[in-house]
C-alpha positions in Angstrom: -29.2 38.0 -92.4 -28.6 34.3 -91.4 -31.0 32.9 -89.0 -28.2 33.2 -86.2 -27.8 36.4 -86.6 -31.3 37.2 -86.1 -31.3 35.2 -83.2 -28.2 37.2 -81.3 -29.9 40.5 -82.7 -32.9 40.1 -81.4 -31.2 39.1 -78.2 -29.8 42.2 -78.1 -33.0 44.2 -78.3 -34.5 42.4 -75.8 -31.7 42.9 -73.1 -31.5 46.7 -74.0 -35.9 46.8 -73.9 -35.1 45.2 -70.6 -32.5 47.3 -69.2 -34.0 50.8 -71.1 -37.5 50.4 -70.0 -38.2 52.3 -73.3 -40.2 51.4 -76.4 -37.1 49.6 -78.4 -37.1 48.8 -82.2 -35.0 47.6 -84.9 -35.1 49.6 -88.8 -33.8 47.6 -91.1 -31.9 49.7 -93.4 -32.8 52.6 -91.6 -36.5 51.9 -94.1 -38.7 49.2 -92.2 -39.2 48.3 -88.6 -38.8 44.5 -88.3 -39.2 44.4 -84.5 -40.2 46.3 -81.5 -41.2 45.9 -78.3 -42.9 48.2 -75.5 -45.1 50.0 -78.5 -47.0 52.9 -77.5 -49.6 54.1 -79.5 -50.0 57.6 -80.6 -53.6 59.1 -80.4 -55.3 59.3 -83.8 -55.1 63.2 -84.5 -51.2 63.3 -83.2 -50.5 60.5 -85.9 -49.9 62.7 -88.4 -47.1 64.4 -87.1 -45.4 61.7 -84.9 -46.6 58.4 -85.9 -43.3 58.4 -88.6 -41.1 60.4 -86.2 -38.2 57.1 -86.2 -37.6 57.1 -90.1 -37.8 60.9 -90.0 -33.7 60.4 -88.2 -31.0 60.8 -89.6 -29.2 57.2 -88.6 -26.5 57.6 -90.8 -25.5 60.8 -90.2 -23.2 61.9 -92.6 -20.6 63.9 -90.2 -21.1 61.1 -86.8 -17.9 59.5 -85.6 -19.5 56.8 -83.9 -22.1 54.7 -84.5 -24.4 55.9 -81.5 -26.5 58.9 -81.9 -28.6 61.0 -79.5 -31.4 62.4 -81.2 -33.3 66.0 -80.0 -36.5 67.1 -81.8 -38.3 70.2 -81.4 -40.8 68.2 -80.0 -39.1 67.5 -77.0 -39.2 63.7 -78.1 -35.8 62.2 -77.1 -34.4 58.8 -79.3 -30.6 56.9 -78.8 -30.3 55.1 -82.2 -27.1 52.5 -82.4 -26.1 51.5 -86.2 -25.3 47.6 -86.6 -23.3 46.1 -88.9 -21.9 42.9 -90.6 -18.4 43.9 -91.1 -18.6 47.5 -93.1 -22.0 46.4 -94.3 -25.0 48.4 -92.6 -27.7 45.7 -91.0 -30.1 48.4 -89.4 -30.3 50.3 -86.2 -31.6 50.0 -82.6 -33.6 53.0 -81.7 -34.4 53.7 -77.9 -37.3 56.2 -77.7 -39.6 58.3 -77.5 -38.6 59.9 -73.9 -39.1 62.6 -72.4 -36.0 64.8 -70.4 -38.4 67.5 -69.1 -41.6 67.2 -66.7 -44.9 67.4 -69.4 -46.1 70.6 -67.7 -48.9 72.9 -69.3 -46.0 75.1 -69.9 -43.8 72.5 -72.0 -46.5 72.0 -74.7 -47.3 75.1 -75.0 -43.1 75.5 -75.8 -44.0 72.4 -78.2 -47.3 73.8 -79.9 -45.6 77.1 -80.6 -42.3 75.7 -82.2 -43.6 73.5 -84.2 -46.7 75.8 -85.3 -49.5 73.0 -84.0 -52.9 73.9 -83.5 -54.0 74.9 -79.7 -56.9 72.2 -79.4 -54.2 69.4 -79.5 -52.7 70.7 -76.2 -55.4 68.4 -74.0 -54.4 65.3 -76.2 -50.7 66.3 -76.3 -50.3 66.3 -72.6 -52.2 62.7 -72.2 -49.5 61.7 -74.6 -47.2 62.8 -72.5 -47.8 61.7 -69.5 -47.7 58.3 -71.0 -43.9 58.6 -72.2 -40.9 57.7 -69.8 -38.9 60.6 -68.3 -35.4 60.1 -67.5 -32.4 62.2 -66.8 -29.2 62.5 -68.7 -27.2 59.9 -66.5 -29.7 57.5 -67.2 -29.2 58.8 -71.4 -25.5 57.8 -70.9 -26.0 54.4 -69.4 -28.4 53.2 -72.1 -25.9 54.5 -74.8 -23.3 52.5 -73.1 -25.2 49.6 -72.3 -26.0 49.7 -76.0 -22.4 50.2 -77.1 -20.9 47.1 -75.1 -23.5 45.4 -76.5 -23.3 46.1 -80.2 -19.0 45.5 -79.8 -19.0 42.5 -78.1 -21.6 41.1 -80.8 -19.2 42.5 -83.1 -22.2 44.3 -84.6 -20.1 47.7 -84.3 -17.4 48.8 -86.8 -16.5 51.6 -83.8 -13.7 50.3 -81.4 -14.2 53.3 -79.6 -18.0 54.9 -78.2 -18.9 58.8 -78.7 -21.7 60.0 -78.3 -23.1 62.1 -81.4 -26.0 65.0 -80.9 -28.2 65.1 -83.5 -31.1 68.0 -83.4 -34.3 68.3 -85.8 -37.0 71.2 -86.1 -40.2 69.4 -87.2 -41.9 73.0 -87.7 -45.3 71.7 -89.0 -46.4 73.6 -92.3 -50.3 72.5 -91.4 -50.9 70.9 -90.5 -56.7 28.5 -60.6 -59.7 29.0 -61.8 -61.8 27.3 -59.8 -60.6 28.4 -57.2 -62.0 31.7 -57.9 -65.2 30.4 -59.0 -65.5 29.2 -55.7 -64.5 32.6 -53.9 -67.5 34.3 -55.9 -69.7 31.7 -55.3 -68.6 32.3 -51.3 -70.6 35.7 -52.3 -73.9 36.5 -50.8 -76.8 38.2 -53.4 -76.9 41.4 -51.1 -73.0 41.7 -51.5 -72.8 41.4 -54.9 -75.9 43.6 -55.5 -74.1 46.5 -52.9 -70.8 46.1 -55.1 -73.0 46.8 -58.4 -74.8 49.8 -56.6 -71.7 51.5 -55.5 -70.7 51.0 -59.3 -73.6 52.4 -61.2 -73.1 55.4 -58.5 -69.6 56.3 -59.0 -70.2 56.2 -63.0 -72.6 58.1 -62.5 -70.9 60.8 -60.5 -68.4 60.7 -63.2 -70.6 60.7 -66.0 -72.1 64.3 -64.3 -68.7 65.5 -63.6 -69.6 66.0 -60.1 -65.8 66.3 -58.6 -67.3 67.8 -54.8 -69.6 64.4 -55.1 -66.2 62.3 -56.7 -64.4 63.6 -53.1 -67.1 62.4 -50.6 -68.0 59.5 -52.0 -64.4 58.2 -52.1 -63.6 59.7 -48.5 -66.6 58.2 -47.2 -64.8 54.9 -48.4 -68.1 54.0 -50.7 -66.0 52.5 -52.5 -63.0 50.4 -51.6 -60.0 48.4 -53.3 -60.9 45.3 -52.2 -64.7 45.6 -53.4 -64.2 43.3 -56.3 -62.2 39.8 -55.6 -59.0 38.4 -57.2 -59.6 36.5 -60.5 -56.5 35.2 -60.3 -55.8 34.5 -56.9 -52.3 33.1 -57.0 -51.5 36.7 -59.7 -53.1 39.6 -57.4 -51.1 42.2 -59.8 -52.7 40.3 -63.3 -55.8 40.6 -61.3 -55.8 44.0 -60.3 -54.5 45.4 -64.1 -57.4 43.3 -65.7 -60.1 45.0 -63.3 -58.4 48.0 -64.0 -58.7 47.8 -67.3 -62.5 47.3 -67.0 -62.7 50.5 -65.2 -60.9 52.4 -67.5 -63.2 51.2 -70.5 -66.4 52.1 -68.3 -65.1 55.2 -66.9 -64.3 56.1 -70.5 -68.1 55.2 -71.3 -69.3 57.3 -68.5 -67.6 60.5 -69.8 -69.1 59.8 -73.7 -72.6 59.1 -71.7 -71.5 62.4 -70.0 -71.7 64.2 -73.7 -67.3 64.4 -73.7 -66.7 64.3 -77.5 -64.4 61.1 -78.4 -61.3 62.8 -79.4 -60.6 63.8 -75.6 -61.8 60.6 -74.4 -59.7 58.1 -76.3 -56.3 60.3 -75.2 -56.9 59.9 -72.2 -58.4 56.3 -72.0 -55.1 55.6 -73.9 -52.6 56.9 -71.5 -54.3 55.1 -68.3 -53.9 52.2 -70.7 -50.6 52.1 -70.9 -50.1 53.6 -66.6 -51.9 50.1 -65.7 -49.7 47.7 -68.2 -46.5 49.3 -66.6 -47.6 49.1 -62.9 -45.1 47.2 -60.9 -47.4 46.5 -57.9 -51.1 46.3 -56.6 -49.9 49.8 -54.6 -49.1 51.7 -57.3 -52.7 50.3 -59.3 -54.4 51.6 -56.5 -53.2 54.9 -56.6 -53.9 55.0 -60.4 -56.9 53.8 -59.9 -57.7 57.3 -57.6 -56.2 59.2 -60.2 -58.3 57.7 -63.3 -62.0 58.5 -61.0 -60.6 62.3 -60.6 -59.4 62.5 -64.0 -62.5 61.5 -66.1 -64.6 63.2 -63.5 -62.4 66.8 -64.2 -62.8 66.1 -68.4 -66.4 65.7 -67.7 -66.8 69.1 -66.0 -64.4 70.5 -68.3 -65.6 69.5 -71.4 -69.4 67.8 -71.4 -71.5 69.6 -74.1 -74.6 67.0 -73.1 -76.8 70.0 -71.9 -76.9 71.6 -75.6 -79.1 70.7 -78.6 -77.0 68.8 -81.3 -77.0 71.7 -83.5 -75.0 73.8 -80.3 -73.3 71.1 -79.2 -71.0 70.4 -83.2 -70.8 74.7 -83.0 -69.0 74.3 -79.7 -66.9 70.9 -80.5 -65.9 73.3 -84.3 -65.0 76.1 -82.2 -62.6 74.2 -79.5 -61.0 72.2 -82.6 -60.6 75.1 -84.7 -59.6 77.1 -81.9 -56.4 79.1 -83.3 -58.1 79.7 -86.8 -60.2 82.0 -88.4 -63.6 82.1 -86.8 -66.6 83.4 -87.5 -71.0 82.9 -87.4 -70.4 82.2 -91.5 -67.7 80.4 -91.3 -69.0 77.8 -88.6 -72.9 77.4 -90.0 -71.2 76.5 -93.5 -69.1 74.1 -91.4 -72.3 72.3 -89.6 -74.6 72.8 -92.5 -76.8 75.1 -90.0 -79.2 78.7 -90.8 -76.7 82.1 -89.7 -79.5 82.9 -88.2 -81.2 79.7 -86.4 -77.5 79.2 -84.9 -77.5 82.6 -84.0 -80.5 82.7 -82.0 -80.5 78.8 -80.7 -76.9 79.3 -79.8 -77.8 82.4 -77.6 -80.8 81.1 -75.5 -78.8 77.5 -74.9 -75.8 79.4 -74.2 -76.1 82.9 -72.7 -74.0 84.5 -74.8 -73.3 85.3 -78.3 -70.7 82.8 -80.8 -68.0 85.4 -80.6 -68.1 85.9 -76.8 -68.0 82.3 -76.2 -64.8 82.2 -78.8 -63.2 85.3 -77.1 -64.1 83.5 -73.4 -62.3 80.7 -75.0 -59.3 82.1 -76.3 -58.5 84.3 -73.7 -58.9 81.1 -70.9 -56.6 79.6 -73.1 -54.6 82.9 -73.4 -54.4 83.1 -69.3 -52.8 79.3 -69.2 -50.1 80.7 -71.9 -49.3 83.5 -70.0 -47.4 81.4 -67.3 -44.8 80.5 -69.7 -42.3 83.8 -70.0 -40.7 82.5 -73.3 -43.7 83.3 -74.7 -44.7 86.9 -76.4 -47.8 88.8 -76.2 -47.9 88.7 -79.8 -47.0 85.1 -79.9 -49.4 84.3 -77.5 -52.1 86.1 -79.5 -51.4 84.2 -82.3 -51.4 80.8 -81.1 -55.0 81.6 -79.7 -56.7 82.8 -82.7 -55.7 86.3 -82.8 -53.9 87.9 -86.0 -54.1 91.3 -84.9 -52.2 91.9 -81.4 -54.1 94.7 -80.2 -57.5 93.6 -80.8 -56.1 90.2 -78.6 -55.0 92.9 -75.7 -58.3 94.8 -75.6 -60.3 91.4 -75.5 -57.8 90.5 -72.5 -58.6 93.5 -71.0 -62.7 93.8 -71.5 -62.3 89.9 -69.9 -59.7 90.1 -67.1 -60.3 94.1 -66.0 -56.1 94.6 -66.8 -53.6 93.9 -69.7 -52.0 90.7 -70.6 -48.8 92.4 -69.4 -50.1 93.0 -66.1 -51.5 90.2 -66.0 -48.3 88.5 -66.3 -46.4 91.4 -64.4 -48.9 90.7 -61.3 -48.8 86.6 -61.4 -45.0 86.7 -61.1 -45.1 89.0 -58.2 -47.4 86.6 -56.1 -45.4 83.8 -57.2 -41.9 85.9 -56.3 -43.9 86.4 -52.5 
């Protein structure tokens, strides 16, 4: 491709990463991406299945009569690919996407987690994933595909006179798987002020790091801590300001919850999404507001998920339960896995705990079971499975031993409240 060209493709993608708002790249041959822009990054244990998801399209689909596909995949990832050319010659393709055309509810991933046979403990990371990905409506599908299709015509990169738009669907099915100014503003700063500001600080991480959300509410309705608590770095860019303090919170925050005994694999998900919610913020407003959201959020993973009150040996039993969640489990089968006694992990697991390994799996499994139930796509006996249960009826007498009813009636009796 003559250096020309480049320069009026690359044109191109930046007008339709402009207009999209969407993570935009360009495949060379359908084999290599050669440029992108708006990149999102997938958390480490979803890389595996959707780190390759763009050369996993079909671009050239063998029965398309135009050059602008609309990809579906059973992930509920949404793509708009446009094929470029240089006469009948194929250059590449623009792909628009990932994006989302439904909510990320609890119930959509557990849709996505059943269809394409993913294990259970990915659901927390899935839905931080999620939340990070544009949702748009079908009108707004349409107008990128034409925007893209003027686009590609009048830079006679389309052998298409005429725009349709093709449907393509996929089933991924897993098989496993200035500056001194602002010195001068701080300087303006008494010792006492400062020292306040860092004492509210230390506080709040340390409600968060305890996963106090009851202490989270009344500290922040108290107004303990305010937005304008730290000053502008950047006086003359108050938004570049605010997104680079935010970003300081995030990575404390995000040290608070490890401190507060979270295991990693939660933490980075979620430390990656608020990432991404601060970049794309359009004004100090809308930064404040995620910055309420990120205090509540690390605070609820905290309470959710801190092992810090359990010996080590108790706390890699409970992190191999929760990741191993949907698969055969057992005392044998997880003191091989941690290199512990039977027995020691037995007993120590018991006196930390109050309860035996297999109630705590069961308790597990059918919490989890309770959040599936919601969803009325979803089976009993598909249900069962995804939680860890082979056998269908064992799954409905644990229910019942748990929840004092059947999973049917458990369902049967949260539709009727929701019907009233």
């Amino acid at each position: 491709m003559l250096s020309e060209e480049w320069e009026q493709l690359q044109k191109l993608l930046k007008f339709t990463y402009n207009y999209a708002s969407i993570e935009t790249v360009f495949f060379q041959s359908g084999v290599q991406i050669v440029w992108e822009s708006g990149h999102i990054q997938v958390p480490e244990p979803l890389k595996g299945y959707f780190e390759d998801l763009r050369a996993m399209l079909q671009l050239q689909h063998s029965n398309a009569a135009s050059h602008l596909l609309i990809h579906s995949t059973s992930y509920k990832l949404n793509f708009i690919s446009s094929n470029l050319y240089k006469g009948t010659s194929y250059l590449g393709s623009v792909i628009v996407g990932p994006y989302l055309l439904e909510e990320p509810s609890t119930l959509l991933m557990h849709d996505i987690i059943f269809d394409n046979n993913l294990s259970i403990w990915l659901q927390p990371i899935l839905e931080q994933y999620y939340l990070s990905l544009p949702l748009i409506n079908e009108q707004k599908v349409n107008n990128i595909s034409e925007f893209l299709a003027y686009l590609s015509e009048s830079a006679q990169l389309s052998n298409h006179s005429v725009s349709t738009f093709e449907h393509v669907s996929y089933n991924f099915r897993s098989q496993n798987l200035l500056l001194s100014e602002a010195v001068k503003n701080k300087t303006d700063l008494s010792p006492a002020i400062i020292e306040e500001r860092y004492r509210k600080e230390n506080q709040l991480l340390s409600i968060i790091e305890r996963g106090n959300q009851q202490q989270l509410q009344q500290f922040l309705k108290d107004g303990a801590w305010g937005k304008n608590d730290f000053p502008d770095r950047f006086p003359t860019d108050p938004l570049r300001s605010r997104k680079n303090l935010s970003f300081v919170s995030n990575t404390l925050l995000r040290k608070a919850a490890e401190k507060g005994g979270v295991h990693p694999v939660y933490i980075d998900s979620i430390s990656e999404k608020f990432s991404i919610q601060i970049e794309r913020s359009a004004s100090v407003q809308q930064l404040s507001e995620l910055q309420m959201k990120m205090y509540s959020e690390y605070c609820k993973l905290v309470n959710d998920l801190s092992l810090k009150p359990y010996s080590s040996p108790i706390r890699k039993a409970i992190e191999y339960i929760r990741l191993n969640l949907d698969k055969e489990l057992s005392l044998d089968i997880i003191a091989r896995a941690i290199s512990a006694s039977m027995y020691e992990l037995s007993k120590q697991f018991k006196q930390e705990t109050s309860q035996s390994i297999i109630d705590y799996i069961n308790l597990l499994r059918i919490k989890s079971a309770v959040e599936m139930l919601e969803n009325n796509y979803l089976s009993i006996t598909d249900i069962a499975q995804m939680v860890g249960y082979n056998d269908v009826n064992y799954f409905i007498k644990v229910f019942k031993k748990t929840n004092g009813i059947t999973p049917n009636q458990f369902r049967k009796n949260r539709r009727s409240i929701q019907q009233n």
